[in-house]
Z-matrix of the N, CA and C atoms (Angstrom, degrees):
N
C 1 1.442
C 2 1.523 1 107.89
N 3 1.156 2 99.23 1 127.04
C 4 2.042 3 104.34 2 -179.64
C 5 1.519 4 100.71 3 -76.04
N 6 1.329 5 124.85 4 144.93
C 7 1.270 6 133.04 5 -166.46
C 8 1.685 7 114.93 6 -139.51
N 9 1.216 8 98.49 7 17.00
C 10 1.427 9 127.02 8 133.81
C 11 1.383 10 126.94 9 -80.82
N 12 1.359 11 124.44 10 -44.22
C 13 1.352 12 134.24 11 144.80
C 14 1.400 13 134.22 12 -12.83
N 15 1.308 14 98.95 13 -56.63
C 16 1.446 15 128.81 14 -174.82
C 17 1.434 16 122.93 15 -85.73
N 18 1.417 17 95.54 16 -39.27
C 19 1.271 18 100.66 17 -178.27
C 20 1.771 19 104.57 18 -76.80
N 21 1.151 20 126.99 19 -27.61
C 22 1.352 21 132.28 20 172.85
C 23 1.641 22 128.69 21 -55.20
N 24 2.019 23 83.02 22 -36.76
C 25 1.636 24 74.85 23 -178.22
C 26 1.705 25 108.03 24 -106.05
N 27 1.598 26 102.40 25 15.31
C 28 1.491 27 103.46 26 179.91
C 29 1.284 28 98.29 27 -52.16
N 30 1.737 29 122.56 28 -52.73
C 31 1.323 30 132.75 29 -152.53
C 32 1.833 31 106.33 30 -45.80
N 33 1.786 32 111.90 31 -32.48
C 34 1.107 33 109.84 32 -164.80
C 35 1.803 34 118.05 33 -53.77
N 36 1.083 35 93.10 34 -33.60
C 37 1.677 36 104.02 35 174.61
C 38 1.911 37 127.23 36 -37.46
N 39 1.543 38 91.03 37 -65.40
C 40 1.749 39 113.44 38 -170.48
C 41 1.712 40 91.91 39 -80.46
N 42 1.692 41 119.53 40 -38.05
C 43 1.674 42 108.82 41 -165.90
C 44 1.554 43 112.73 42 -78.42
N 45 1.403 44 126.75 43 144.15
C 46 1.260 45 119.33 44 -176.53
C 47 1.870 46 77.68 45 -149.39
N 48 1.624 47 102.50 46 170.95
C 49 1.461 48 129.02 47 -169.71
C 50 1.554 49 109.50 48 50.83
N 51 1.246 50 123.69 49 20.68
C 52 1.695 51 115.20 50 150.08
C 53 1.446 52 112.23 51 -79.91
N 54 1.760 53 112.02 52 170.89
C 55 0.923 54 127.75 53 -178.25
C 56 1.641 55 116.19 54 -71.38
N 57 1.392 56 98.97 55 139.95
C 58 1.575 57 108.12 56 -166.88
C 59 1.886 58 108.97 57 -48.49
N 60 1.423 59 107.22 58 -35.67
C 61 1.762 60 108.92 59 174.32
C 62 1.833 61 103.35 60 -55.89
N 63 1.231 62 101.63 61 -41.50
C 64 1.780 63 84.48 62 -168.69
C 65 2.093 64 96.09 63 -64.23
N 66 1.017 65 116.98 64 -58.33
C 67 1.210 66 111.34 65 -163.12
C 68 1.927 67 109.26 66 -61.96
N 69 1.294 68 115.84 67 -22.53
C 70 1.589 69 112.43 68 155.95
C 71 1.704 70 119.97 69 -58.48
N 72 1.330 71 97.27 70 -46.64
C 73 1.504 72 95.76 71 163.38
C 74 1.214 73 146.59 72 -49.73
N 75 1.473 74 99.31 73 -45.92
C 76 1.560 75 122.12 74 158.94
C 77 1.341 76 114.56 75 -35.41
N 78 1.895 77 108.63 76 -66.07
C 79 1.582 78 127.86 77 178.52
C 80 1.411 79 89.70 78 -46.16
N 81 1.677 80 141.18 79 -65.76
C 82 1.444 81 118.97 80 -134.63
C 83 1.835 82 89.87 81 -86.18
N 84 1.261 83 123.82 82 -24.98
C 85 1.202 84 91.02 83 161.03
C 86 1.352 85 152.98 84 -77.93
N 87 1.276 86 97.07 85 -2.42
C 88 1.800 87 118.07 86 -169.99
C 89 1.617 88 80.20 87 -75.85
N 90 0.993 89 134.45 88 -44.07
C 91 1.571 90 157.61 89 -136.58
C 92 1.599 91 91.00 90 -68.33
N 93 1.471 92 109.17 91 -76.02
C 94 1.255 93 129.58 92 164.80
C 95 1.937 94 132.38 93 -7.24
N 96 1.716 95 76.74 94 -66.04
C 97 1.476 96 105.80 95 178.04
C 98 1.332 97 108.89 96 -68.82
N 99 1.272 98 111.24 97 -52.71
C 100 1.667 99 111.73 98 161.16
C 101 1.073 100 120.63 99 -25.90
N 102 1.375 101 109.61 100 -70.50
C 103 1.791 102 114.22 101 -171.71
C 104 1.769 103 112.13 102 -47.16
N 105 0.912 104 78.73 103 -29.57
C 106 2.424 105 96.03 104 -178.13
C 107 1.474 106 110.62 105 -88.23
N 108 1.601 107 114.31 106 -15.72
C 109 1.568 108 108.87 107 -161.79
C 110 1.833 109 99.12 108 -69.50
N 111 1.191 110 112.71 109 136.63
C 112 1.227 111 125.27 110 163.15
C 113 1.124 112 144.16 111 -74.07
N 114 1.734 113 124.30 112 -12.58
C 115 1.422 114 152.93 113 -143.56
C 116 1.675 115 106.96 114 179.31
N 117 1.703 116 84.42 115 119.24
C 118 1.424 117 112.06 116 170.20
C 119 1.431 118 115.14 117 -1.70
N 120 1.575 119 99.99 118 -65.67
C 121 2.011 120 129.04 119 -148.39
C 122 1.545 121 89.41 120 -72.75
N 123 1.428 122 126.03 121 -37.42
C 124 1.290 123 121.99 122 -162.08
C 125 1.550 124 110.96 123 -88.58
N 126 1.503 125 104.40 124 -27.59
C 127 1.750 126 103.46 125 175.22
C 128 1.658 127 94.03 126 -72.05
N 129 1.390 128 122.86 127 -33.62
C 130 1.506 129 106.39 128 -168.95
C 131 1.554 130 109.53 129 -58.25
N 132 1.199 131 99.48 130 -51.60
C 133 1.448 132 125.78 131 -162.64
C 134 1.732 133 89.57 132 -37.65
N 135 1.491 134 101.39 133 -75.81
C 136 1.457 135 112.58 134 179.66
C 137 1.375 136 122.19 135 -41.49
N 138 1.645 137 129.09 136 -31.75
C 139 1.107 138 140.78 137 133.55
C 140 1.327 139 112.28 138 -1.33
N 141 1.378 140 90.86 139 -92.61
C 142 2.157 141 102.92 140 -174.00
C 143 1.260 142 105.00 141 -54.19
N 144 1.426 143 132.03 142 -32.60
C 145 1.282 144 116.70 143 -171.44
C 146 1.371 145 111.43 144 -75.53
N 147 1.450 146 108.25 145 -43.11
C 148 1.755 147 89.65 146 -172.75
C 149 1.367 148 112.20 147 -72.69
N 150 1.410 149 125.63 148 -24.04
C 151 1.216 150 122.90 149 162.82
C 152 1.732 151 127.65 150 -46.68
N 153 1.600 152 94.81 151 -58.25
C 154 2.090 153 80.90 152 157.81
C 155 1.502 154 124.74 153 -53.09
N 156 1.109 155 97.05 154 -45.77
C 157 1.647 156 112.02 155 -174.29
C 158 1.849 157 104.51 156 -35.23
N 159 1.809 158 100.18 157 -59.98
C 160 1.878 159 108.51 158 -177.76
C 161 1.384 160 109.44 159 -56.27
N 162 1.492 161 117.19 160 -33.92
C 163 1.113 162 105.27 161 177.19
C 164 1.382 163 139.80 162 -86.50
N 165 1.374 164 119.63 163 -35.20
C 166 1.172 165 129.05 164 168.38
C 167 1.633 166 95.07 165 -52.53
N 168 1.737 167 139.35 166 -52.96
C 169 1.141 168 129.94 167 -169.05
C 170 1.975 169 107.66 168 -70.85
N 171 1.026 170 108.87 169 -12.49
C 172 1.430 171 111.93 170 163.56
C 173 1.665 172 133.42 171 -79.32
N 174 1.475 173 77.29 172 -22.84
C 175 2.039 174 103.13 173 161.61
C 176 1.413 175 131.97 174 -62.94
N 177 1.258 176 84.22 175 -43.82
C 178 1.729 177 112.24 176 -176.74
C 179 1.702 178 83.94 177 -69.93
N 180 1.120 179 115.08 178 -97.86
C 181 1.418 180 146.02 179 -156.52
C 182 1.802 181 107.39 180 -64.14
N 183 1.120 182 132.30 181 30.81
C 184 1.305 183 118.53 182 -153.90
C 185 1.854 184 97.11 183 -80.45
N 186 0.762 185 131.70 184 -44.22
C 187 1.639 186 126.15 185 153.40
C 188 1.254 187 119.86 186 -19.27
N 189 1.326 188 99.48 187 -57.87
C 190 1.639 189 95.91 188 -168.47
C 191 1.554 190 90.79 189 -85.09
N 192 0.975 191 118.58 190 -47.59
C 193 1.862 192 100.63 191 -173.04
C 194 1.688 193 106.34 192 -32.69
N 195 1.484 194 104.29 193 -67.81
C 196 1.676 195 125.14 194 -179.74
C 197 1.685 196 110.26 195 -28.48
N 198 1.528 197 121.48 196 -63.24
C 199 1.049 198 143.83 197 -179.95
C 200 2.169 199 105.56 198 -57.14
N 201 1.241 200 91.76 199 -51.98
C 202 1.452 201 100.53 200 168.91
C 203 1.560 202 119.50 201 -52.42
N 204 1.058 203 105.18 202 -42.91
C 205 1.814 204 129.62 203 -179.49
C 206 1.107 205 113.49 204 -63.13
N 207 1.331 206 120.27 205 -54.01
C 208 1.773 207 140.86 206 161.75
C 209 1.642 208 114.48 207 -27.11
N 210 1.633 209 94.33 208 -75.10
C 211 1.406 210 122.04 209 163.35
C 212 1.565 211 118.95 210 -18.27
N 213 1.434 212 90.40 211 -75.54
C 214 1.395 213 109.52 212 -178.19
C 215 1.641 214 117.34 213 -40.44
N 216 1.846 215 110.99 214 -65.12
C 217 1.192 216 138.81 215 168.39
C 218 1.678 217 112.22 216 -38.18
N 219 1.427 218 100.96 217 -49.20
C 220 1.793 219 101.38 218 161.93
C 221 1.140 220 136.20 219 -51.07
N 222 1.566 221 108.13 220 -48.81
C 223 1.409 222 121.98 221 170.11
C 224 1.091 223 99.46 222 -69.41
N 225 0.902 224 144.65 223 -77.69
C 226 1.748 225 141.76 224 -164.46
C 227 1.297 226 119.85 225 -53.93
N 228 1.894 227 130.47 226 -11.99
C 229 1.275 228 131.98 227 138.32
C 230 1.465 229 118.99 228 -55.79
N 231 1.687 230 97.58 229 -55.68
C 232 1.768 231 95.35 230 -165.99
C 233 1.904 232 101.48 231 -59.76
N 234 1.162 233 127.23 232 -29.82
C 235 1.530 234 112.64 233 -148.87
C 236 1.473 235 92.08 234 -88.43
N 237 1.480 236 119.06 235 -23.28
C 238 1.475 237 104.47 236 165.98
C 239 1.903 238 137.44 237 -65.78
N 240 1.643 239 82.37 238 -25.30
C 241 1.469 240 103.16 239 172.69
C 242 1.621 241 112.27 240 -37.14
């Protein structure tokens, strides 16, 4: 497990009012570490984090999430069409 990694997205926790990309980032690195975590406690751990991580970046951005969501829901009507 890189621990540079970790230490990067510790910050996601205590930081709030950044831009929704830093806190996606956070998620894809928690993401990372995941894939490598060795023990239960540590995939959880990573768990909660990327989970704050989506949300706080859904805070920032809640428009574009919404608008994103739309999107999505469109495509996924038309391709059933």
């Amino acid at each position: 497990m890189d621990v540079g990694h970790f230490e990067q997205i510790s910050d996601c926790w205590s930081l709030e009012g950044q831009p929704a990309t830093y806190y996606r980032t956070a998620a894809a690195r928690a993401r990372m570490l995941q894939a490598d975590a060795t023990t239960p406690r540590v995939r959880q751990y990573l768990d909660k984090m990327i989970a704050h991580c989506e949300r706080l970046a859904g805070n920032v951005e809640p428009a574009v999430s919404r608008r994103s969501d739309r999107r999505y829901a469109e495509r996924t009507r038309l391709a059933r069409s």
